[in-house]
N, C-alpha and C positions, 0 to 999 in steps of 0.2 A: 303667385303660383296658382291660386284656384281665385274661381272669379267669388264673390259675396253670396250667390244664391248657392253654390257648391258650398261653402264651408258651411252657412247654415243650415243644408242638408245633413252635412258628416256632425252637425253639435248634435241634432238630434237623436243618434246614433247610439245604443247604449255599449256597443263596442268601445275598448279605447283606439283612436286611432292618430296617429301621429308619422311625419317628413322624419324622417335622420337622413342627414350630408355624409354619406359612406367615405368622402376623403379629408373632410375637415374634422369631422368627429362632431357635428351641430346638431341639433334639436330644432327645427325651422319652423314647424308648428304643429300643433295640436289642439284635436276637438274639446268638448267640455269633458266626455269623459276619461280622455288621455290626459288631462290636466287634473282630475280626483286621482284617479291612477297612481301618479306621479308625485300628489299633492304638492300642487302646482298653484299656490292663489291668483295667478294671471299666467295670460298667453308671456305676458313678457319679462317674469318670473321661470316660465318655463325654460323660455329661450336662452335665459343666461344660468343655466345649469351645466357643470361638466361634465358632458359624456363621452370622455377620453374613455380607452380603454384600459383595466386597471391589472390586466396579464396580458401574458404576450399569447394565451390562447384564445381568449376575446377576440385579440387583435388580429389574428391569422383567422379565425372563423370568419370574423366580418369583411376579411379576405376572399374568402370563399362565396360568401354570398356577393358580393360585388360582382365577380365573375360569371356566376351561376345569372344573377338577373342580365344579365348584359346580353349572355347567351339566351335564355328562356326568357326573360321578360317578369315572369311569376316565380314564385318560390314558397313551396308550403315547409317550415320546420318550428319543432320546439326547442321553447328558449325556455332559462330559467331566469328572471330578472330579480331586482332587488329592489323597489320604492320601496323609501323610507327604512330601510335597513331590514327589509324582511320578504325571504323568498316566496315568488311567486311561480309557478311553474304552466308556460301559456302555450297554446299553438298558434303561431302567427301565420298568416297569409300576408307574404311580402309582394309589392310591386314596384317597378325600376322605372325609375324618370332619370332624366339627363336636366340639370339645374342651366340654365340660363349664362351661368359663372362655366360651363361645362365641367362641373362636377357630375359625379353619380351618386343619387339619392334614391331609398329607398321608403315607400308609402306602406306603414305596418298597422297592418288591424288582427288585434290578439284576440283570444278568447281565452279566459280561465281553465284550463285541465284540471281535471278531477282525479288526483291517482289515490288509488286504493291503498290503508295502509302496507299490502305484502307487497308493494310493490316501490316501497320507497327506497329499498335498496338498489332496484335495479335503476331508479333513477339519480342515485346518487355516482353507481357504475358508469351509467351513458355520460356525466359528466367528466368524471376520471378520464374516460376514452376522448373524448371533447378536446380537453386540456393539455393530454400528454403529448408531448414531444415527441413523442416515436411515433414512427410510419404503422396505422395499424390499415391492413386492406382484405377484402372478406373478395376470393376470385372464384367463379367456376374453374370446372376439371378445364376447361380450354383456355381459361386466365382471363374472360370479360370479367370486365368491372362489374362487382353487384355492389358495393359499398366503400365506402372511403372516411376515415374521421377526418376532420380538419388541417391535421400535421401533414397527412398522406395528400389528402387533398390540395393542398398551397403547393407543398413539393412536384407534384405532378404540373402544375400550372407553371411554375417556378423554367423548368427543365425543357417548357411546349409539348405535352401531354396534356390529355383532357380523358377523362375517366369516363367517359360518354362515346367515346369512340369505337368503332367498328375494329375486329382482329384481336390480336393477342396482345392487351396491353401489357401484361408481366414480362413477358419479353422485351417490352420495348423498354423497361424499365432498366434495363441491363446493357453493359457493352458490350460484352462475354456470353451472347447468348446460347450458345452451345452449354458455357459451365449452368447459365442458369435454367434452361430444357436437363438436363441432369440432375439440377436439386429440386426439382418441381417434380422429375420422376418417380427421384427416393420419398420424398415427401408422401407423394400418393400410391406408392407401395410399402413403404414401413410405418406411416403415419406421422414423421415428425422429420424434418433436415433441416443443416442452417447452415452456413457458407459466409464468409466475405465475400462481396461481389464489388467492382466496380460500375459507378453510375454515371450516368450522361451529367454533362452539368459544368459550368464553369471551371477548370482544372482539371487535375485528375482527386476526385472524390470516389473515398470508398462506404459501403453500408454496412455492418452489420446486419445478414437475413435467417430469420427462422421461417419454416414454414410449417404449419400442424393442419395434419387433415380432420375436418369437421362436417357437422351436417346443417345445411340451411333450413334455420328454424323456421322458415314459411314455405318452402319446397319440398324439402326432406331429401332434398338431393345432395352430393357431395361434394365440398366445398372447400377451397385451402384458403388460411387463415394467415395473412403476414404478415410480419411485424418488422420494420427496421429500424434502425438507429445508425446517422449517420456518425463512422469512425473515422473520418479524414483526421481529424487533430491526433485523437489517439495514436492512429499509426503514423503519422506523424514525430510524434512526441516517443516513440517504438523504436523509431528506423535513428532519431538522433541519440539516445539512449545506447540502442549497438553501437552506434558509432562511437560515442564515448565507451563503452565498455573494452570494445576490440583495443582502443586506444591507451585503455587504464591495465589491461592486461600486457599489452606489447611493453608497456614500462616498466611493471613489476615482473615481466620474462628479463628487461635488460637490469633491473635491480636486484634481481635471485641470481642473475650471470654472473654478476659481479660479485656479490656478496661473496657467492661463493670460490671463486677468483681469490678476493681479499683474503678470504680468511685462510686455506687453505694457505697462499704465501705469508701470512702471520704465524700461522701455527709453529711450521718446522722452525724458525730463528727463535720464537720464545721458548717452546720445549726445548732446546740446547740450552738458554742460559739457564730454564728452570732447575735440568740437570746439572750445570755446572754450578748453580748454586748451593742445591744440599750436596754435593762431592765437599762444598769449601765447610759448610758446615758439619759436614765430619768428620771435620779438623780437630773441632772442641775447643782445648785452650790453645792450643797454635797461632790462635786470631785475635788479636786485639779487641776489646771491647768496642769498640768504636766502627772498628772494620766489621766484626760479629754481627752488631746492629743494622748495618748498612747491608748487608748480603739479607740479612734476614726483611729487608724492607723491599730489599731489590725481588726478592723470591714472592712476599706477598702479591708488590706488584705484580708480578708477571701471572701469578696463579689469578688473579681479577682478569688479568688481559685474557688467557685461558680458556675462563668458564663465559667471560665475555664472547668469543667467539664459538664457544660451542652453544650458546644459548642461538646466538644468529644463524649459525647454521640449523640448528632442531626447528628454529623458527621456520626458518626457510623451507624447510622438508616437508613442514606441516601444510605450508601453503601447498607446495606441489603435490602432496597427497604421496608422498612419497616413503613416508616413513616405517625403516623396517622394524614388525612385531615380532616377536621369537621370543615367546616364552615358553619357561621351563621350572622343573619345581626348585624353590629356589629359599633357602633359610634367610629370611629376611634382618632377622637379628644381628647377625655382621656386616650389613650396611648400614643400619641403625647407626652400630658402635662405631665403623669407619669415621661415616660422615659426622658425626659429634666430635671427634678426632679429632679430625682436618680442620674442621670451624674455631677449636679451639686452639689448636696448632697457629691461626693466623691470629689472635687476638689477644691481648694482654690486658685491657682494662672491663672486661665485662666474662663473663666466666658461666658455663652451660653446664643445668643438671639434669641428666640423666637417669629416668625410672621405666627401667623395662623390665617385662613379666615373659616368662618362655614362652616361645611365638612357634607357631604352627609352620611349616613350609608352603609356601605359595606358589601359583604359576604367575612368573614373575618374566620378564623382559630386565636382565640385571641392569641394563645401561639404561637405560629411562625411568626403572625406578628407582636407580642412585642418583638420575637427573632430579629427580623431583623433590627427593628429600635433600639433598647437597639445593637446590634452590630456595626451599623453603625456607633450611636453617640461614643460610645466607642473608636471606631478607630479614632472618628476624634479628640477627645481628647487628646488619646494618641500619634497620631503623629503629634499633633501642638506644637508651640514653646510655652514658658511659656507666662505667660502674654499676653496670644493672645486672639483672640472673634472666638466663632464658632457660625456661625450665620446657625440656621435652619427656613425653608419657608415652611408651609403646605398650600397649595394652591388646588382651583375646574381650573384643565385645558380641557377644550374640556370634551372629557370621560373618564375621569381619574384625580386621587387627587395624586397630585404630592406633594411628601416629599423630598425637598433638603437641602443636610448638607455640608456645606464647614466650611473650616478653613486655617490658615495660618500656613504652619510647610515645614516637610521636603519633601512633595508633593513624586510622585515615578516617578520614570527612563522612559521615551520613551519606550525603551529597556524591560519593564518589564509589562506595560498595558495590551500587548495581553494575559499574563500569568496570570493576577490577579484573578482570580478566580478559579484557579488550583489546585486540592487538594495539599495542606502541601506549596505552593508555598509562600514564602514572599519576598521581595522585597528589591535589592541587598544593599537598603541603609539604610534596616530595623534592620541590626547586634546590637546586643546592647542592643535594644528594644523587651520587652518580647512580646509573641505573637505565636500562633500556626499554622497558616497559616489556617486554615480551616473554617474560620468564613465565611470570602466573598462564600466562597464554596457553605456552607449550606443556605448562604443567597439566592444566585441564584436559588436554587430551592427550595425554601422556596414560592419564587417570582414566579416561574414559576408554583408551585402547584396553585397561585390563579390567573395566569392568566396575571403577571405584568411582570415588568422588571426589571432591577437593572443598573444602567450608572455609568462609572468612569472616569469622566475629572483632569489633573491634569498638572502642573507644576512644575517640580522639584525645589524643594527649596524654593517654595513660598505657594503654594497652592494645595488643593485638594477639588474636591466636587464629591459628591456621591446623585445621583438622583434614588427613589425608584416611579413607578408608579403603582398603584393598580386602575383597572377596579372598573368601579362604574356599578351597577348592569341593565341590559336592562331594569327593570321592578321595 
């Protein structure tokens, strides 16, 4: 590369100076003082050193300067380098040869920078900017290039732009450049604009742009500052996103169609046999013990089938936002009694007690909050052991009439509380036991329609209670 009386020139030299191969990533050679530098105990010590690059911003810079010597020849900028594991911060004077292999290699002779401690932050900022990934570009009011960090800079090369060019390169940055002469408008009359724009470039690629007006800190003139971030994948990963959503809603419109379809033709045939069932049971002894039984199993049944479909349709309502509130003041303490009633009316091995205190009148919605305590007690029947007590407490707390149901059964999982009220969600120890998961659901916002809450304390295997609070009226 250099003839014997050249290199021995450059040993002389108290500069470090040193060959790097801009395509291979080599070290090719170095005077004596690039080789202390480096601590480097020989030339060919030196030369088997890796100077791969160890980010992908190194590696786009040195991008840059590849370019830049190809075009200009010379190149003054500062580096901050690392011999030996510790920074140095230099100005180098780069020169461009063409390697013989025709590579492009660049000829660096550094000198030491001296920065001032107040100013170590902003040299740790110029690296930040260096590094980052986003398009950062500093343009006059007419959009010439005054500055470019390395991200902006490879992108513009990347696209056939060169940031050295004569006209409006902002605009050329854009395909749409009507939308982007309008955000460079607002920009420089309100101070700040940002847009999607699309950009020249292999496909269709879009950017994320802001633009903030500023003052060039060597001019004092006024300057927009931009920043982009390419969003092609994003919207990308956007547009298939809607498309599954349009697709998950079109199925739960033809799942709520039907639901409600179903249940509606279930309803009328079971309410006739429900009816004709208590008609036979008050018969009394008319009915054989045996037949007695059997009506009274057939009537259970159907009142599950029942409450089963009306929990599916309240479900469904919920989804479609559809659900009608109408409340009015309303003595709560006889749906209490009802529904403990009814629960007990279906059951014969497990048996409910009841402690209620005189209760204030509410603004109540009657049909959803007999859904919520008729669901409640339900579950707690259903997941208690045989032979067990579920004890319910209607109580006046502070501002609120607190209804708690506990029982003793197979309680639910740690593991599964935060999820309880999840659509379709049931509870990993729930297998076995019928049950559609959407009750707790509809309960919750049954609760939240009037204003209350709904609590689930539990212990696996032992216990569960369920606390319902409904606001008692300011007036």
């Amino acid at each position: 590369m250099f003839d014997a009386a050249y290199t021995v020139a450059l040993d002389q030299l108290a500069s470090p100076i040193w060959l790097f191969d801009l395509d291979s990533f080599e070290l090719i050679w170095g005077n004596e003082s690039a080789l202390t530098f480096w601590g480097a105990a020989s030339l060919d010590e030196f030369r088997r050193r890796d100077a791969t690059p160890q980010s992908p911003g190194v590696r786009q810079r040195l991008g840059v300067v590849r370019h830049d010597l190809l075009v200009h020849g010379v190149v003054e900028d500062a580096w901050t380098l690392y011999p030996c594991g510790q920074p140095v911060p230099l100005t180098c004077r780069l020169r461009g040869f063409r390697l013989d292999n025709g590579h492009v290699a660049m000829l660096v002779e550094a000198q030491t920078a001296t920065i001032a401690p107040d100013k170590m932050n902003d040299l740790r900022l110029m690296e930040v900017i260096r590094h980052t990934p986003m398009l950062v570009s500093l343009f006059q009011p007419d959009s010439r290039s005054i500055v470019n960090n390395p991200a902006a800079h490879a992108w513009l090369h990347d696209v056939g732009l060169d940031d050295d060019e004569e006209g409006d390169l902002f605009l050329a940055m854009f395909v749409d450049t009507k939308v982007a002469t309008a955000l460079r408008r607002r920009a420089l009359s309100t101070g700040f604009a940002e847009a999607r724009l699309r950009v020249p470039g292999r496909g269709v690629r879009h950017h994320a742009v802001q633009l903030r007006r500023v003052i060039d800190p060597l001019t004092g003139s006024a300057a927009l500052l931009a920043a982009q971030f390419d969003m092609t994948a994003t919207m990308r990963l956007e547009a298939r996103l809607e498309k599954a959503l349009r697709k998950e809603r079109a199925i739960n419109e033809n799942q709520r169609h039907f639901l409600s379809l179903a249940t509606h033709e279930f309803r009328t045939p079971l309410s006739i046999i429900d009816a004709a069932t208590r008609r036979l049971l008050r018969l009394g002894t008319s009915l054989s013990p045996a037949v007695s039984e059997r009506v009274e199993s057939i009537r259970a049944a159907t009142t599950r089938m029942l409450a089963a479909i009306e929990k599916t349709l309240a479900a469904s309502l919920v989804e479609e936002g559809k659900i009608a509130f109408q409340p009015e003041m309303t003595d709560i303490g006889p749906l209490i009694d009802q529904a403990v009633t009814t629960q007990q009316g279906l059951i014969r091995d497990r048996t409910i007690k009841l402690e209620r205190e005189a209760l204030p009148p509410l603004m109540l919605d009657r049909i959803l909050a007999e859904q919520c305590i008729d669901n409640v007690l339900s579950n707690a029947v259903k997941y208690s052991y045989p032979d067990s007590r579920i004890d319910v407490e209607a109580a006046l707390r502070g501002s609120h009439v607190v209804i708690r149901v506990r029982n003793e059964g197979i309680g639910i999982p740690a593991h599964d509380l935060p999820r309880i009220f999840d659509h379709y969600f049931r509870a990993s120890n729930a297998r076995g036991i019928k049950g559609t998961g959407i009750g707790l659901y509809t309960v919750r916002h049954f609760m939240t329609l009037h204003g209350g809450t709904i609590t689930v304390r539990s212990s696996e295997q032992e216990w569960t209670e369920v606390e319902l609070r409904f606001p008692i009226p300011a007036n």
